[in-house]
C-alpha positions as CSV (number, residue, x, y, z in Angstrom):
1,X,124.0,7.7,77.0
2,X,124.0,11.2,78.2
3,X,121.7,12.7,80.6
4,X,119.4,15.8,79.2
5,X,121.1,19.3,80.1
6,X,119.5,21.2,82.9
7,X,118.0,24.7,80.9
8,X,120.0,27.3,80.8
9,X,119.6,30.4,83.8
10,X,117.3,32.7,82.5
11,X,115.6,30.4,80.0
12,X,112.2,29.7,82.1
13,X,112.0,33.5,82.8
14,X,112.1,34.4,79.3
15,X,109.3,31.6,78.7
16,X,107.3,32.8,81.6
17,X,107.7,36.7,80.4
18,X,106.9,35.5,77.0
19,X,104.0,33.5,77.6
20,X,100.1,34.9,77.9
21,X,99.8,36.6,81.9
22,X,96.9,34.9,83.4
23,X,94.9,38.0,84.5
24,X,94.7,39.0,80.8
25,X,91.7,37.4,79.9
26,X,90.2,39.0,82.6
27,X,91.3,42.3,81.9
28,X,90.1,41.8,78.3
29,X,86.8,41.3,79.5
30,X,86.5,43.8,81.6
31,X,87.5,45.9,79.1
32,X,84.7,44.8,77.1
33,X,82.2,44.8,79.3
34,X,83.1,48.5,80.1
35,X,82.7,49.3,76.4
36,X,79.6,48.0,76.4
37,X,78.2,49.7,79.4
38,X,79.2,53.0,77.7
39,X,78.0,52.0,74.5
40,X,74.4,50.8,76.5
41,X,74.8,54.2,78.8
42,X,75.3,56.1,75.6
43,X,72.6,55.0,73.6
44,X,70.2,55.9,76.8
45,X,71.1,58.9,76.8
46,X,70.1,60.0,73.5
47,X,67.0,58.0,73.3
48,X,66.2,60.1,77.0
49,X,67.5,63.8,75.8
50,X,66.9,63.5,71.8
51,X,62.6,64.1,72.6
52,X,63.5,67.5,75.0
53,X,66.1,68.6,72.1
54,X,64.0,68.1,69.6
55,X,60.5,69.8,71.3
56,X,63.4,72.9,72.5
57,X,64.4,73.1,68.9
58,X,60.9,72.6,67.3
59,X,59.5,75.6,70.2
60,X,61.6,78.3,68.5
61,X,60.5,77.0,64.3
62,X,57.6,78.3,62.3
63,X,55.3,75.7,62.3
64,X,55.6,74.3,59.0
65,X,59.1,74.0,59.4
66,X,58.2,71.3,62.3
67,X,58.5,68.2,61.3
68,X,61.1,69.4,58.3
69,X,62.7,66.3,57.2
70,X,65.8,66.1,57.4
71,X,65.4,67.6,60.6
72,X,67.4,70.5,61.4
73,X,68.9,71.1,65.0
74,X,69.3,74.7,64.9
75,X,65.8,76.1,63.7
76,X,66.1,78.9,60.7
77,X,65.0,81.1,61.4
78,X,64.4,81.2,64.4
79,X,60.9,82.8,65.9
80,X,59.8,83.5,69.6
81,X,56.1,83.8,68.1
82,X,55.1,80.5,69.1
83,X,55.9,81.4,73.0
84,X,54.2,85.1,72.2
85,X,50.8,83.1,70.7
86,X,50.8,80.8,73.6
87,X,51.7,83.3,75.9
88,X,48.9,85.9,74.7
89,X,46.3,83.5,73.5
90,X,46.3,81.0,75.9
91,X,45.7,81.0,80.1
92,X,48.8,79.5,80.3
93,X,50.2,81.4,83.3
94,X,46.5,80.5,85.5
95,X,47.2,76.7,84.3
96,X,51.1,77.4,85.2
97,X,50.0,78.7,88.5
98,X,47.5,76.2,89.5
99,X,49.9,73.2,88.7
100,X,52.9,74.7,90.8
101,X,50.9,75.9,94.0
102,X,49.3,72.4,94.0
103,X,52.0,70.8,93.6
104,X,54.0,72.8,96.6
105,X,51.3,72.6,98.6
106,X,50.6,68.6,98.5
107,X,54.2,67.7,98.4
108,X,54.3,69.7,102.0
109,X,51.6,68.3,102.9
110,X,52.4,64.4,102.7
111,X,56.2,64.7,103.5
112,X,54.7,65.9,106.9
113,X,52.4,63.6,106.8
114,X,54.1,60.5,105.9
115,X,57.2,61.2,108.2
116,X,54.8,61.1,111.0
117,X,52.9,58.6,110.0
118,X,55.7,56.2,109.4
119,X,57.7,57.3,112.5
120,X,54.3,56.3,113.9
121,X,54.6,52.6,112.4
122,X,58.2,52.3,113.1
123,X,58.7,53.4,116.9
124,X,54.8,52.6,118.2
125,X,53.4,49.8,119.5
126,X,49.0,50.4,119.7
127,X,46.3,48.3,119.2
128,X,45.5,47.4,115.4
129,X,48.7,48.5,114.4
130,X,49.5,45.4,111.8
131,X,46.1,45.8,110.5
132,X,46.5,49.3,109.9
133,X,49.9,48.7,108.1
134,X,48.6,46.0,106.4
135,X,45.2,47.8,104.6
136,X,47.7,50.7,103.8
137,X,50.5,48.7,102.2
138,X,47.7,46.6,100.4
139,X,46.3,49.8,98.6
140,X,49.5,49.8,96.5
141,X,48.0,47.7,94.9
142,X,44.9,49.3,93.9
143,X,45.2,51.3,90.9
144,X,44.3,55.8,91.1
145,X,40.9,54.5,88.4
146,X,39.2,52.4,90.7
147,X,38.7,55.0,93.1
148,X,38.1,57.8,91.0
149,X,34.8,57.5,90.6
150,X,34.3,57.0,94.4
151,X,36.5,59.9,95.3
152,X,34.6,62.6,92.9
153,X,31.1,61.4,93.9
154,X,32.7,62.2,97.9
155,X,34.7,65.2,97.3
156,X,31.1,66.8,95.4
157,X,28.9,65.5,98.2
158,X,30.8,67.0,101.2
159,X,31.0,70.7,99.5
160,X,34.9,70.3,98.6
161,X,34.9,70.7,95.5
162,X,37.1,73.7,94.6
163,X,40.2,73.3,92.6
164,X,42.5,74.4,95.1
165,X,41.2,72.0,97.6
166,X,40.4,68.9,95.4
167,X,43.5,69.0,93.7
168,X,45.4,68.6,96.7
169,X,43.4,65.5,98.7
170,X,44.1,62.4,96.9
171,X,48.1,63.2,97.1
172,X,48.4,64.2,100.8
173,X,48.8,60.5,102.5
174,X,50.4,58.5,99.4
175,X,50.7,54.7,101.0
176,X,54.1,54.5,99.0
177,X,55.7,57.3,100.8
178,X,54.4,56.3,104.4
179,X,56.0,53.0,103.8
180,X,59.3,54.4,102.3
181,X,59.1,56.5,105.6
182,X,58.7,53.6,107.4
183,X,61.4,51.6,106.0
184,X,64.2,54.6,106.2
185,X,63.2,55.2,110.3
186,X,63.5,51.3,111.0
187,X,67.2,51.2,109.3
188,X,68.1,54.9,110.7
189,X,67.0,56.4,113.9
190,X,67.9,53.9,116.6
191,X,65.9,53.6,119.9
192,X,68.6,54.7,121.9
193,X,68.2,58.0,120.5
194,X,64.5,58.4,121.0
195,X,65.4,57.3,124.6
196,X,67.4,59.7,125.3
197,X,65.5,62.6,124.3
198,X,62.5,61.0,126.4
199,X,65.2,61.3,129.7
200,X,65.6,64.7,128.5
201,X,62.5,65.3,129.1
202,X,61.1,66.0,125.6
203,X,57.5,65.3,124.1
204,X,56.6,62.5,121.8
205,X,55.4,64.9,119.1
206,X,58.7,67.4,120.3
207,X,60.8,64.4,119.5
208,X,59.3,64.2,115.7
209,X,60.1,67.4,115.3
210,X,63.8,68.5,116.9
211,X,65.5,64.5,116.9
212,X,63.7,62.7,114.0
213,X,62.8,64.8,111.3
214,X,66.5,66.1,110.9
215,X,67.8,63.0,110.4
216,X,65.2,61.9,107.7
217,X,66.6,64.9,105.4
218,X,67.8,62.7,102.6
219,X,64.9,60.5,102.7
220,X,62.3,63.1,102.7
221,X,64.2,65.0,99.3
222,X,63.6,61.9,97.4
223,X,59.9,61.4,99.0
224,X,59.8,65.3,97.7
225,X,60.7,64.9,94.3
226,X,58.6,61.4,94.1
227,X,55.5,63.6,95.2
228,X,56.2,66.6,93.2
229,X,56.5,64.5,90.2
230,X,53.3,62.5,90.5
231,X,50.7,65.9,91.9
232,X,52.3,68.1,88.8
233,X,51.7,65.3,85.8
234,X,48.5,64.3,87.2
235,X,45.8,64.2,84.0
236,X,43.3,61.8,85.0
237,X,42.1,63.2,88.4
238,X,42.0,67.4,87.2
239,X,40.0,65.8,83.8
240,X,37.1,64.2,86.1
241,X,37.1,67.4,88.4
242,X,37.7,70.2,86.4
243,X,35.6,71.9,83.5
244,X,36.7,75.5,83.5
245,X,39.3,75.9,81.2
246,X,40.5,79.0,83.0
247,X,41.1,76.4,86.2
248,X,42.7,73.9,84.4
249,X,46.2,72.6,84.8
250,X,49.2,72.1,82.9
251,X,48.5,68.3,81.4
252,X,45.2,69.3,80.8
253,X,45.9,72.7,78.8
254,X,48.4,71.2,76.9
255,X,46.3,68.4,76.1
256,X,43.4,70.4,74.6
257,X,45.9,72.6,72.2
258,X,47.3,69.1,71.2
259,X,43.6,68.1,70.7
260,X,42.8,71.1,68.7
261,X,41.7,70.8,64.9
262,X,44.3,71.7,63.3
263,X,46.8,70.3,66.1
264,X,48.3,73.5,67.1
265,X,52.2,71.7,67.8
266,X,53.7,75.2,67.3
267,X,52.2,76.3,70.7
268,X,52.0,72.9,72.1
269,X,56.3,72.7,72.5
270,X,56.5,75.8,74.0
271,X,53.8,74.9,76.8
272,X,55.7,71.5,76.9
273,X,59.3,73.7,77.2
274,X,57.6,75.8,80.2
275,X,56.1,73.2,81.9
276,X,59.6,71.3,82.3
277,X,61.2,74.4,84.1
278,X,59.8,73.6,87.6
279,X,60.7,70.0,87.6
280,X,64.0,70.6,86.5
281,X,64.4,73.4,89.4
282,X,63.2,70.7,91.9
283,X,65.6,68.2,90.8
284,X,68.3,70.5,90.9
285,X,67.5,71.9,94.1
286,X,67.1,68.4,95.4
287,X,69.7,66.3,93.8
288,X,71.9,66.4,96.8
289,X,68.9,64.8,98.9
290,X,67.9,62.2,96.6
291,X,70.8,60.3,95.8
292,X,71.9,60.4,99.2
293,X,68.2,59.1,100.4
294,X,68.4,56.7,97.0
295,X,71.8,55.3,98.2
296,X,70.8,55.1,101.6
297,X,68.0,52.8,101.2
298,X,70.1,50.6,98.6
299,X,72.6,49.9,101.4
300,X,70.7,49.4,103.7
301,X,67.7,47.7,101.7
């Protein structure tokens, strides 16, 4: 009876190198799961650009070459008489004016007005202060309709009716941004800060101004582009107030060539192309500020 040989040096090795590695499953997996994220990311992406490529493309075709099938990327030929039509036809540079300047104007307006409110909310204790908070948070929930009548019947009574005036009120105090405000100064600006510039002998309001507001930079670029964004594709507030079609803004003159007879699309995609530029030039001139205020509040948040 002979006793079993011990295995050879070297013999476990080899089956341990030969065997499966136990972190390959895993890496398969993540490998996977990264191919689909691109794949998912990818597929985004084109769903997202393909409706600007096409209205770029479709801005610079004759307008029964349109809706062409197959569609062709590169229009032939290729006309800038849609843009001279729209340009020479059209009040497009009053309703290009009157969209921008509002749009400035209110986004000023209620980054101010939010930062101070919200510093307000944040750093104050006064009398009704919960209740206050409460009825402004609560009017989230209330959607822009229900008060549209109400607002117009208020805005015609008291005399304020002018374009440039009206189309500026019902975006200078947006309850969303005095509660972002809010939020970012409670997980920012620390007391001890505020304390010290009281020692120092500044103002309340003189603190807002020279210690807080600096260091709400990021979050006020993202409030920026947020407030831009909703004043500039407002439709349903300009419709109620506005008649003149000289006065009208951007959504509303493109909507009335769309709603023309015979559907004018070749001057619709070049108002549509136009009107993108100043969004685009805020994002860009932006960026920086909102991802840094967007990445901010999901750390901290």
């Amino acid at each position: 009876m002979s006793a079993a040989s011990p295995p050879a040096p070297g013999t476990a090795a080899t089956a341990r190198g030969s065997g499966p590695r136990p972190n390959a499953p895993r890496r398969r997996s993540s490998r996977t799961g990264r191919a689909l994220l691109y794949v998912t990311l990818t597929v985004l992406l084109l769903v997202f650009i393909a409706p600007m490529v096409w209205a770029l493309s479709g801005s610079f075709k004759e307008r029964g070459d349109i809706f062409e099938y197959p569609p062709k990327l590169i229009p032939d030929p290729v006309t800038g008489g849609n843009y001279s039509r729209l340009l020479d036809g059209e009040p497009f540079w009053n309703w290009f004016a009157i969209s921008v300047a509002t749009a400035l104007i209110a986004t000023a307006i209620a980054v101010f007005v939010c930062a101070l409110a919200g510093f307000a909310f944040a750093k104050y204790r006064f009398a009704g202060k919960r209740f206050l908070f409460s009825v402004m948070f609560s009017s989230l929930s209330v959607p822009f309709a229900v008060i549209l009548v109400p607002l117009f019947i208020l805005v015609v009574k008291s005399g304020l009716s002018n374009p440039w005036f009206a189309l500026i009120v019902p975006w200078v105090a947006p309850a969303f941004g005095i509660f972002m405000m809010q939020q970012y100064i409670v997980q920012s600006i620390p007391d001890e800060i505020l304390e010290a510039a009281r020692i120092d002998g500044a103002g309340e309001f003189g603190i807002f101004l020279r210690v807080v507001l600096p260091l709400l930079r990021p979050s006020l670029g993202a409030l920026a582009v947020w407030q831009f964004l909703q004043s500039y594709n407002s439709f349903l507030w300009p419709l109620v107030l506005i008649s003149d079609t000289e006065r009208y803004t951007l959504p509303l003159g493109l909507n009335i060539l769309f709603r023309a007879e015979s559907r004018q699309f070749d001057q619709v995609l070049p108002g549509a192309v136009l009107a993108s530029v100043p969004t685009v030039l805020v994002f860009l001139l932006l960026r920086k500020q909102l991802l840094e205020g967007l990445s901010t509040g999901a750390v901290k948040g």
